[in-house]
FISE-512231 format. One line per 5 residues: number of its first residue (from 0); their letters; for each residue x, y, z of C-alpha. Coordinates in steps of 0.001 Angstrom, whole numbers, plus 500000, padded with zeros to 6 digits. Example, Ala and Ser with C-alpha at 12.3 -4.5 7.8 and 13.67 -1.06 7.14 Angstrom:
% residues 2
0) AS) 512300,495500,507800  513670,498940,507140
END
This chain:
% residues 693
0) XXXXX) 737938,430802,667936  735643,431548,664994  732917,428771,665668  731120,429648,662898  733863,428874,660378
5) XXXXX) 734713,426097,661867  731060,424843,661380  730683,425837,657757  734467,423491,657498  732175,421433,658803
10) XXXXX) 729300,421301,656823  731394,421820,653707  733010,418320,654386  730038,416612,655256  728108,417394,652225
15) XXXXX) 730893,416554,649811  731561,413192,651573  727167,412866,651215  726585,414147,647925  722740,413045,648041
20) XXXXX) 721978,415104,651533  720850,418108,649907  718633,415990,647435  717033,414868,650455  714426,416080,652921
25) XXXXX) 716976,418306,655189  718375,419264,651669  716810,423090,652001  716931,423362,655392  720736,422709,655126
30) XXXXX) 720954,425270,652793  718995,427645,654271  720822,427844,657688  724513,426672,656411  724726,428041,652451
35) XXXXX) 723330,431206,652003  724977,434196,653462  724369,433114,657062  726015,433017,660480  725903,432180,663824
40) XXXXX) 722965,434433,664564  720644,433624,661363  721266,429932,661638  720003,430102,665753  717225,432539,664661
45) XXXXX) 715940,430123,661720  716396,427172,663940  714185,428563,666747  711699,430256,665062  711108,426895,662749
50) XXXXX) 710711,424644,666297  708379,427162,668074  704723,426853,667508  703262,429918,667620  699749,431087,666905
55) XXXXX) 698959,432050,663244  698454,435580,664311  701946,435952,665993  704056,437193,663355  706680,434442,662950
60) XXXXX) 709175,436933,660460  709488,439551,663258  710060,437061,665724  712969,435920,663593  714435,439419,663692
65) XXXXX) 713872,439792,667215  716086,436717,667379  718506,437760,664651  718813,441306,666526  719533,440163,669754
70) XXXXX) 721492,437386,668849  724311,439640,667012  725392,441478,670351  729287,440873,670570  729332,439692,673755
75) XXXXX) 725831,436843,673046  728179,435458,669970  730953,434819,672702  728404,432834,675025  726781,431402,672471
80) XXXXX) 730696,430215,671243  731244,428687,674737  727489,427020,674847  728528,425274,671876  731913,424041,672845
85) XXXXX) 730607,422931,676215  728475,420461,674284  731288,419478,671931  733740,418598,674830  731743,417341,677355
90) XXXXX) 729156,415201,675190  730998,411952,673840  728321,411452,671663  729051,415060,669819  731978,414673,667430
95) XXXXX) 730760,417838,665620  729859,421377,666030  727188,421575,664105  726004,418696,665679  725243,420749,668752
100) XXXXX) 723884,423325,667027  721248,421414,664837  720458,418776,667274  720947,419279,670941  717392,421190,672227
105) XXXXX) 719545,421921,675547  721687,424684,673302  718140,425776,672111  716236,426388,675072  719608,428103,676678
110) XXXXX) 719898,430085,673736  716088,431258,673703  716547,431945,677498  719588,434137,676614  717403,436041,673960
115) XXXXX) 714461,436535,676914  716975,437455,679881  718249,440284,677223  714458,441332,676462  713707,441555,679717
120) XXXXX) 716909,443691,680794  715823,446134,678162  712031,446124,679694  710240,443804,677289  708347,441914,679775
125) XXXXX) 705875,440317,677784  707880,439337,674954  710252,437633,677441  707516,435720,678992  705564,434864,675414
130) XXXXX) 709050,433145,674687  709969,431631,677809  706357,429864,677434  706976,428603,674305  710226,427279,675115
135) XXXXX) 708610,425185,678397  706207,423886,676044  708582,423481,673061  711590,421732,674945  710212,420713,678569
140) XXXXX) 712785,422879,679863  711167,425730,682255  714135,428425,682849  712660,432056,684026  713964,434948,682197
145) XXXXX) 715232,436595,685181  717684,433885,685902  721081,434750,685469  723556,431795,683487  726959,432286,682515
150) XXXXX) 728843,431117,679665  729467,427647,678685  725763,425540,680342  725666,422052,678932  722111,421116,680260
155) XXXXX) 722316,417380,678995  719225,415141,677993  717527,418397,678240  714224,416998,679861  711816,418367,682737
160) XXXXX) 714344,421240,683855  713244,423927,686178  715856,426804,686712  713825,429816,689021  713811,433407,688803
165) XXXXX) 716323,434431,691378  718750,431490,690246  722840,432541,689505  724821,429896,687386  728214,430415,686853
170) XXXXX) 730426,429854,684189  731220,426096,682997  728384,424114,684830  726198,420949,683347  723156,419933,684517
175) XXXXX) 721343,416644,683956  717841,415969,682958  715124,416389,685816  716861,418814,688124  714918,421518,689847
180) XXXXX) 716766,424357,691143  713611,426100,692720  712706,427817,695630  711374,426247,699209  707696,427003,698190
185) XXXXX) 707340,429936,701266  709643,433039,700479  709768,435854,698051  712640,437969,696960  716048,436392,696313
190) XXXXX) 714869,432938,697253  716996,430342,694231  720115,428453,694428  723339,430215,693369  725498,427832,691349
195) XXXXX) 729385,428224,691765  732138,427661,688519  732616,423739,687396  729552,422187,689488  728118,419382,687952
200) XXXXX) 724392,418339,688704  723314,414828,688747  720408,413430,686863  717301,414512,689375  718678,416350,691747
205) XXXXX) 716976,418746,693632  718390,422053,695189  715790,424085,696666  716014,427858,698693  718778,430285,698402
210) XXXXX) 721184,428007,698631  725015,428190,697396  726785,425682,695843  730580,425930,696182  732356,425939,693219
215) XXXXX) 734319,422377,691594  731071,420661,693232  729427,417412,692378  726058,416545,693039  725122,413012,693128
220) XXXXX) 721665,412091,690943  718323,412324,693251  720285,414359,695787  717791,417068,697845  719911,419652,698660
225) XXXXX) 718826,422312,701068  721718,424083,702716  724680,425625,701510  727319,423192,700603  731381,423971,700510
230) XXXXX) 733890,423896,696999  735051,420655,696076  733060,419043,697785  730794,415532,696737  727128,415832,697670
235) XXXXX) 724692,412895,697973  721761,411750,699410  718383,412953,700884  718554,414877,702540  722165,415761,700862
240) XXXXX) 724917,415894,702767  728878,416111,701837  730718,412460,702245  733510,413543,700526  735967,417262,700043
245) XXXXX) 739001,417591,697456  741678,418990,698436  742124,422283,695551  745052,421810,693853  747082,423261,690240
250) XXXXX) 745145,421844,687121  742364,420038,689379  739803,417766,687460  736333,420287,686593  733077,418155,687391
255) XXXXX) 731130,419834,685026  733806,419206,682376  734754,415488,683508  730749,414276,683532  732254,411708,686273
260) XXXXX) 729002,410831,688052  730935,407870,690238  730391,408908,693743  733433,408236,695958  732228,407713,699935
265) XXXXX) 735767,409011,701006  739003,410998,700646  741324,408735,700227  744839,409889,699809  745861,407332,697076
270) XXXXX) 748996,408266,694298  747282,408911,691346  750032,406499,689601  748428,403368,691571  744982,404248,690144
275) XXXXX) 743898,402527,686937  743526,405435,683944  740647,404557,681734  742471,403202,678471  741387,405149,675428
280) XXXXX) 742321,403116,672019  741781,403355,668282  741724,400891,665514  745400,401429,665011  746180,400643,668106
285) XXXXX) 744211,397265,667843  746255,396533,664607  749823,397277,666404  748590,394947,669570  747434,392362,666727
290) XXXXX) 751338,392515,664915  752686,391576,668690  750828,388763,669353  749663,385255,668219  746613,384716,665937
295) XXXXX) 743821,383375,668350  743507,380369,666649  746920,379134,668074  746332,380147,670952  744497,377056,671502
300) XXXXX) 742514,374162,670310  740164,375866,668012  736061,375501,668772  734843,372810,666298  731831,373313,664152
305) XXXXX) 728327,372494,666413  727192,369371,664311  730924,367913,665580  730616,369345,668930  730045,367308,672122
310) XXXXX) 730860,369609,674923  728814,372797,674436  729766,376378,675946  727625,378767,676838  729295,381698,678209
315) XXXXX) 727819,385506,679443  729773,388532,680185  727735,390763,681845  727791,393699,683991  728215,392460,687057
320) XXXXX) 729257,388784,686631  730940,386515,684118  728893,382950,683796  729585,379971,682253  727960,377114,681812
325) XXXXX) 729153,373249,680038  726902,370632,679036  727443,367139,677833  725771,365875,674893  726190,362393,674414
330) XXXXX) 728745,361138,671696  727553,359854,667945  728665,356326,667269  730821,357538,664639  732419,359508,667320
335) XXXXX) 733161,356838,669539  734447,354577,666790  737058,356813,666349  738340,357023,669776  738357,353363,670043
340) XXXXX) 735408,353540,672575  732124,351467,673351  729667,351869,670797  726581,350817,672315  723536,353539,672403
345) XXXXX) 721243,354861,674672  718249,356157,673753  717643,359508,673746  714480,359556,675939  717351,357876,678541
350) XXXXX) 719951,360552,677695  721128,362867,680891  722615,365882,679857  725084,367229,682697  725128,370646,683067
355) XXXXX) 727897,372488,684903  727135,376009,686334  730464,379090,686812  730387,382139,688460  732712,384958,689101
360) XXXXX) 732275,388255,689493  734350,390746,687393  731839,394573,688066  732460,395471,684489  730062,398223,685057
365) XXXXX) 731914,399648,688006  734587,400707,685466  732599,402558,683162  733259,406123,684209  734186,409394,682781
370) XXXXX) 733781,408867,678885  731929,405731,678954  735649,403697,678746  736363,400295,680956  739078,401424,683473
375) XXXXX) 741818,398750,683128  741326,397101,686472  737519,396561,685264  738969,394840,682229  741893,393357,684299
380) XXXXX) 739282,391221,686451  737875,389793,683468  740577,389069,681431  741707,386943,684675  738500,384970,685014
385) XXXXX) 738010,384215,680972  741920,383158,680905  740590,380595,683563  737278,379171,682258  739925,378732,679021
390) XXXXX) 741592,376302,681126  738857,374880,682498  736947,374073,678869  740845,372653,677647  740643,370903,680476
395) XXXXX) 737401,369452,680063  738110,368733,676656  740720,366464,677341  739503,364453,680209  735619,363724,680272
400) XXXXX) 736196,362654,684151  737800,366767,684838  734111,367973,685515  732811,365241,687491  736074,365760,689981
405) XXXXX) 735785,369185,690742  734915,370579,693914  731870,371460,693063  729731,373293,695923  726538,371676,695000
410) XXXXX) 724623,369095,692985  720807,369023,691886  718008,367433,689621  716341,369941,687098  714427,367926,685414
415) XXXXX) 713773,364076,684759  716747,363991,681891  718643,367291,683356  721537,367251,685735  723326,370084,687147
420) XXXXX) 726544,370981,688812  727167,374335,690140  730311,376181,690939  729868,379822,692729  732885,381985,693899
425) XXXXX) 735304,378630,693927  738718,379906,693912  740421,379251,690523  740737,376013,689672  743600,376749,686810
430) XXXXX) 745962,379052,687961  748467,378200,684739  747895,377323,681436  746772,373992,680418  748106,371659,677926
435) XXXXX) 745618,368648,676531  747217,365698,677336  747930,363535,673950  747650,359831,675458  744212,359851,675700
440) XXXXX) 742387,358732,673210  739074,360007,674344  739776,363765,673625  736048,365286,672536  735390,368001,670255
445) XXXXX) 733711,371288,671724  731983,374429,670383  731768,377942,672658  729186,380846,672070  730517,383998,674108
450) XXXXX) 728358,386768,674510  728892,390567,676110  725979,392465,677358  725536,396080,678317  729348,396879,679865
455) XXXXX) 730475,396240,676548  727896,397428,674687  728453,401100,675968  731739,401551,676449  733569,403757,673794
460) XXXXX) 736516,401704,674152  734384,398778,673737  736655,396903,670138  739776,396967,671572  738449,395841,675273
465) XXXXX) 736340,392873,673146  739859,392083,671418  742019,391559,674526  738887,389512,675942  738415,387351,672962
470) XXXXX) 742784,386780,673710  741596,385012,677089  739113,383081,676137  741026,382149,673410  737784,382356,671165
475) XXXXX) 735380,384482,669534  732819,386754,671587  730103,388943,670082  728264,392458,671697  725048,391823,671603
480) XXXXX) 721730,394430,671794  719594,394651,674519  717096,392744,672626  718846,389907,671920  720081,389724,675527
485) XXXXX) 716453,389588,675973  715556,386575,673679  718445,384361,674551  717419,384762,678341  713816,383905,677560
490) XXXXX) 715182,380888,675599  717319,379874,678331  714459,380410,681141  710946,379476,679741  712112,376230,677524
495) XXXXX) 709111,373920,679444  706699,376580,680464  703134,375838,679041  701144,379500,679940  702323,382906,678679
500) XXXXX) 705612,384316,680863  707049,387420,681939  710825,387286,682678  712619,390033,684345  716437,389941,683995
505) XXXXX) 717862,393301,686231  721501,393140,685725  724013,394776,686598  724356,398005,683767  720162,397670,682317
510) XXXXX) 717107,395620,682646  715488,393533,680373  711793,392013,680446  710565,389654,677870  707011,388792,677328
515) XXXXX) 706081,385402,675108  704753,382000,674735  705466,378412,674748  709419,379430,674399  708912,382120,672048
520) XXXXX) 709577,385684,673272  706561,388087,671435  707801,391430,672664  710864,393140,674939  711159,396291,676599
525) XXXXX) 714053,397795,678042  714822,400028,681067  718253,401926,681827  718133,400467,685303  721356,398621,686553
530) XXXXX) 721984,397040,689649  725808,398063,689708  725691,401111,687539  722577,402945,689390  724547,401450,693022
535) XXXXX) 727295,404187,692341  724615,406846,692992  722319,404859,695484  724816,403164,697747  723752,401049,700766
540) XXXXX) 724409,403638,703385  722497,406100,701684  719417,404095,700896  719148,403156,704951  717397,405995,704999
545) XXXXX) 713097,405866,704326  712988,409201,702643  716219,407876,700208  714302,404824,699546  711121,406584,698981
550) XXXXX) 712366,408932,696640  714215,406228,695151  710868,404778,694193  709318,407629,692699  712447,408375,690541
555) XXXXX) 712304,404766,689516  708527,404429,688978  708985,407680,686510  711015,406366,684656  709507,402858,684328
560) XXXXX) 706306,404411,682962  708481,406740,680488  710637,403974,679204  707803,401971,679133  705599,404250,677582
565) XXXXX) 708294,404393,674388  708034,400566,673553  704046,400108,674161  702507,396346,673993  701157,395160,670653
570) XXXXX) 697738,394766,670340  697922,391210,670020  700589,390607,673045  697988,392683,675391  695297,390695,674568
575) XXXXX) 696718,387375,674828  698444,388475,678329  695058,390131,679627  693149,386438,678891  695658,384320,680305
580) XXXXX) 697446,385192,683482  700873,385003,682576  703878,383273,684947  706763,385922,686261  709777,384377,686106
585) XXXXX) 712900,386297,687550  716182,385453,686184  720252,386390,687143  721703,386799,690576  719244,389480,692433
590) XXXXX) 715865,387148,692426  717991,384129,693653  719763,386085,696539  716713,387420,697520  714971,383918,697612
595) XXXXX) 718101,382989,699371  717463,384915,702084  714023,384689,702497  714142,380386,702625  717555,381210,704904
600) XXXXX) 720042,378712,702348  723452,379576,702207  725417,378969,699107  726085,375446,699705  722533,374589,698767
605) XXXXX) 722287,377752,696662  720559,375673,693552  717961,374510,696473  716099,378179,695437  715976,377214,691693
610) XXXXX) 711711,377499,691147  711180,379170,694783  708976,381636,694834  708799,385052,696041  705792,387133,696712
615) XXXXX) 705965,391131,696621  704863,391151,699876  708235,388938,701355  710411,391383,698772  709175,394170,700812
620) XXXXX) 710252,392287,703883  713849,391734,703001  714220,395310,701894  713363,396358,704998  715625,393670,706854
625) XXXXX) 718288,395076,704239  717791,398874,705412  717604,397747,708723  721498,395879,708277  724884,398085,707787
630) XXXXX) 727011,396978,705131  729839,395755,707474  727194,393414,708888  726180,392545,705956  729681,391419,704931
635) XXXXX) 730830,390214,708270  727759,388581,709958  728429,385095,708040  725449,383189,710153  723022,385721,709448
640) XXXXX) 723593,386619,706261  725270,383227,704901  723697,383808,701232  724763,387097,700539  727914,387062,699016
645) XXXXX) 730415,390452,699378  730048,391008,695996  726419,391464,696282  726033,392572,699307  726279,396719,698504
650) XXXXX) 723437,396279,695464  721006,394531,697297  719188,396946,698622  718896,398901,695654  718272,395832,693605
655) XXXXX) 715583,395221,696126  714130,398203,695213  714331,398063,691456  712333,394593,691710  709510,396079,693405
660) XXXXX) 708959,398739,691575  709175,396610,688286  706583,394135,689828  704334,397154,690697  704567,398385,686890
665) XXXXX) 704037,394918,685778  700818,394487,688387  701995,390940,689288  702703,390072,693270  704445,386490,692611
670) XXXXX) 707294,385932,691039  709194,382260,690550  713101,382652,690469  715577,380912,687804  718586,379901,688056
675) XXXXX) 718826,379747,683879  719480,382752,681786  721070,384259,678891  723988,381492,678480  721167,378734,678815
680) XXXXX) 719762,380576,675630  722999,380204,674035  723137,375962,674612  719556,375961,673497  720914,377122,669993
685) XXXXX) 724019,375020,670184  721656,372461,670719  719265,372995,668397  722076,373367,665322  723842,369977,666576
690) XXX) 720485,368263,666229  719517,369857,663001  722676,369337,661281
END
């Protein structure tokens, strides 16, 4: 393969199709590296020597031909090929070669490495150790330029790598950002990690001595490994230790190639015919499913318009769990005119609204795996549980008394003119479709806002997935950002709040926390922290153990204060939080279990821990009772552990952990937990349109 030619086809296309690019800032840099007379070598060369800062009196044209010179060797063009098609394949967000080769500062720093290692082959010591300096400096990657790497490295998110001196990779491996592969601190000579065909390495993994990693590997993130490990094998924990060996077999899955970082605990011998394959679709796909079946708008009653709407819908597809929640808002007299009803009014000081509360949990996030796709059982479970709340609004829409009848687990007061009814894990209460009655001549309009949070929001496969859910529902349902997740749960949790408020929302795929005022959010910050999605790397079992949890912490506290650090306060935010001390308000299913557990409810008085509160110091005391608890005790030991529900109970601990360490980096040791959240957010805007139209 000519990679070069196929990167000028590239280029070539791309600047027809964007006429204007070469009138534009990159225009002579594009030209420069793709247009005149190049190749592979020259357009490396000019790439590194422009992102190096060197000193003025370092000759910056000679360093170039250094580059250039070295670069040209037959057998560097074929590595350099294979770098470049490792990124291509294994990177879904690379759809182009010269995407790699501009862009990725992984390929860079490998391919400045490769130009030091052959320097320092050929005795030029000091040159090889000017540039490996620059490139620690340049791209935080630190890789000596004795280290030996074979063809094909995908180092992705190339951040804070350390590769040492006596260090052997072998063909085909990726590495994620953060891993060490270093020595134990005490020994000289051959004292690095030798790195077999295929492995992959997990975000912050650590493998330290002269150590061998068996080929077909997989190392799971924030693994310590300090021994040698076998082939095809799975490696987790701290220290790491194998849970789980592949059997080798003809045209066997490649870690390194896959990127699967889903850590299965066993070998199970299952048919691979009675595993779900992630579905992979494209919009022509979509249009042939579309052709087969019924518009949505038949498929039933369709939402009316908010200013008609009297039963409002508020419903959240998250990462973890699906929620829905109804509430009543009082007929107009025109209304009830027309459905031959009682017209008299009640003022609106007197008006109750009735809120009913759904839960069900669907672990979208548990099948996002290799590729960033939903696995069809993922999508399966959801499609179930939105085919029922369907049934349940039709229902509902056709008989005001449905609600009211339910079995509902539990009934509360929010507020003076609030009253809620909520429904957790009930089996489902519409197993078939429902037809509306047509006798009754009390039939109410209704209006639905559906919204899909981070599962959605990352997987590749994400229209086709939103088109099959929107089929179950029977109605629309948008992907939102992260910060709109944000502001619709501050809506829905800090509506009567009077002093400034923090809310933390750690779901099950991210982590949102909101900071604002009398019901207005003034700034959000995000974290890549997920209760279900980080779980596949920090299971229960593995996090029993202190040093796992403590090195849990640090990883997380790192990269609170580096997320953190990227969306800074506002100078007017800071100020008004450091006058006033602000209320921390914890939202979704992880504050409430934990309050759970600490008043000892189970979940038959589960809205009883609505406006608890939790100080850091009890969190700490249920983590510990958590490490202290194996999962099948957990699950099994109903009287103890009453409030913890099997769908929760593997995440806890690590959610446990993620709380703390977000109340550390917010410097607050109270928190008060919420039942509300995003789909509260959604009524508030349903609400606010009805009332305004």
């Amino acid at each position: 393969m000519n990679i070069w030619e196929v990167i000028q086809n590239e280029i070539n296309a791309h600047i027809t199709k964007n006429a204007q690019l070469l009138q534009s800032p990159l225009g002579t840099h594009y030209k420069t590296i793709f247009l005149e007379k190049s190749s592979l070598a020259k357009a490396i060369s000019i790439l590194l020597s422009t992102a190096l800062t060197v000193p003025a009196d370092i000759d910056k044209t000679a360093l170039k031909k250094i580059f250039y010179d070295t670069l040209s060797s037959v057998k560097l063009q074929k590595t350099l090929t294979a770098d470049l098609i490792a990124i291509y394949e294994r990177d879904p967000a690379c759809n182009k070669y010269y995407m790699a080769l501009l862009y990725y500062k992984g390929f860079h720093a490998i391919s400045l490495h490769r130009i030091a290692h052959a320097l320092i082959k050929k005795g030029q010591e000091d040159l090889a150790f000017y540039l490996n300096m620059l490139s620690t400096r340049t791209f935080t990657i630190d890789i000596h330029p004795r280290a030996r790497i074979g063809d094909g490295l995908f180092i992705d998110h190339g951040n804070s790598i350390v590769i040492g001196e006596t260090t052997v990779i072998d063909e085909e491996v990726s590495i994620l950002q953060d891993v060490t592969l270093g020595g134990t601190g005490k020994e000289s000579g051959d004292r690095h990690p030798k790195i077999k065909k295929g492995v992959l390495i997990g975000a912050g993994a650590k493998i330290l001595g002269n150590v061998t990693i068996g080929a077909y590997s997989k190392i799971g993130a924030g693994s310590v490994v300090l021994k040698n490990m076998p082939a095809y094998a799975t490696i987790v924990g701290v220290p790491a230790q194998v849970v789980k060996i592949d059997t080798p077999k003809p045209g066997h899955d490649i870690p390194a190639k896959e990127m699967d970082h889903f850590i299965s605990m066993s070998n199970d011998n299952i048919s691979k015919k009675n595993i779900a394959t992630p579905p992979t679709y494209n919009i022509s796909d979509i249009h042939n499913i579309q052709k087969k079946q019924k518009p949505l708008e038949v498929a039933a009653k369709p939402p009316a318009k908010p200013h008609s709407a009297n039963l409002l819908v508020g419903i959240d597809i998250g990462s973890n769990t699906i929620m829905m929640t109804l509430v009543e808002i009082p007929m107009t007299a025109e209304q009830k005119t027309s459905r031959n009803l009682p017209t008299t009014t009640t003022s609106k000081q007197n008006q109750k609204l009735k809120y009913y509360d759904f839960i069900r949990f669907a672990s979208l996030a548990q099948g996002l795996r290799k590729n960033k796709t939903l696995t069809a059982s993922a999508v399966a479970r959801s499609e179930i549980i939105l085919n029922e709340y369907k049934n349940i609004i039709a229902k509902a829409t056709a008989d005001p008394t449905y609600l009211t009848q339910l079995p509902q687990k539990t009934a509360a007061m929010q507020e003076a003119n609030t009253e809620l009814h909520f429904f957790q894990e009930t089996p489902l209460l519409a197993e078939k479709e429902i037809t509306p009655p047509t006798t009754l001549n009390h039939n109410r309009s209704y209006c639905i806002k559906a919204v899909a949070t981070s599962a959605l929001r990352e997987a590749h496969n994400n229209n086709l997935i939103k088109f099959k859910l929107e089929t179950a529902l029977a109605a629309p349902i948008e992907i939102i950002d992260a910060k709109r997740e944000a502001s619709l749960t501050f809506l829905g949790t800090t509506k009567n709040e009077q002093q400034p408020v923090i809310t933390i929302d750690l779901g099950g795929g991210s982590t949102e926390i909101s900071w604002g005022h009398q019901g207005t959010m003034l700034h959000y910050q995000g974290f890549s922290i997920g209760a279900v999605s980080w779980n596949q790397s920090y299971p229960h079992k593995m996090l029993q153990s202190a040093a796992a949890r403590i090195t849990l912490k640090e990883t997380l506290q790192q990269l609170i204060t580096k997320e953190a650090s990227e969306q800074p306060l506002t100078a007017d935010v800071k100020s008004l939080f450091e006058h006033k001390k602000p209320l921390l308000i914890g939202v979704a299913g992880v504050p409430t279990t934990l309050a759970a557990i600490h008043y000892n409810l189970n979940q038959d008085t589960l809205l009883a821990v609505d406006q608890k509160i939790l100080t850091l110091e009890q969190i700490e005391t249920i983590m510990e009772k958590l490490a202290q608890t194996s999962l099948e005790t957990l699950i099994n030991d109903t009287e103890t552990w009453t409030m913890l529900s099997e769908a929760r109970a593997n995440i806890m601990l690590f959610s446990t952990i993620a709380l703390h360490c977000l109340m550390k980096y917010l410097k607050l040791d109270i928190i008060k937990v919420s039942i509300r959240g995003l789909r509260y957010g959604l009524l508030e805007e349903l609400h606010t349109q009805l009332e305004t139209s």
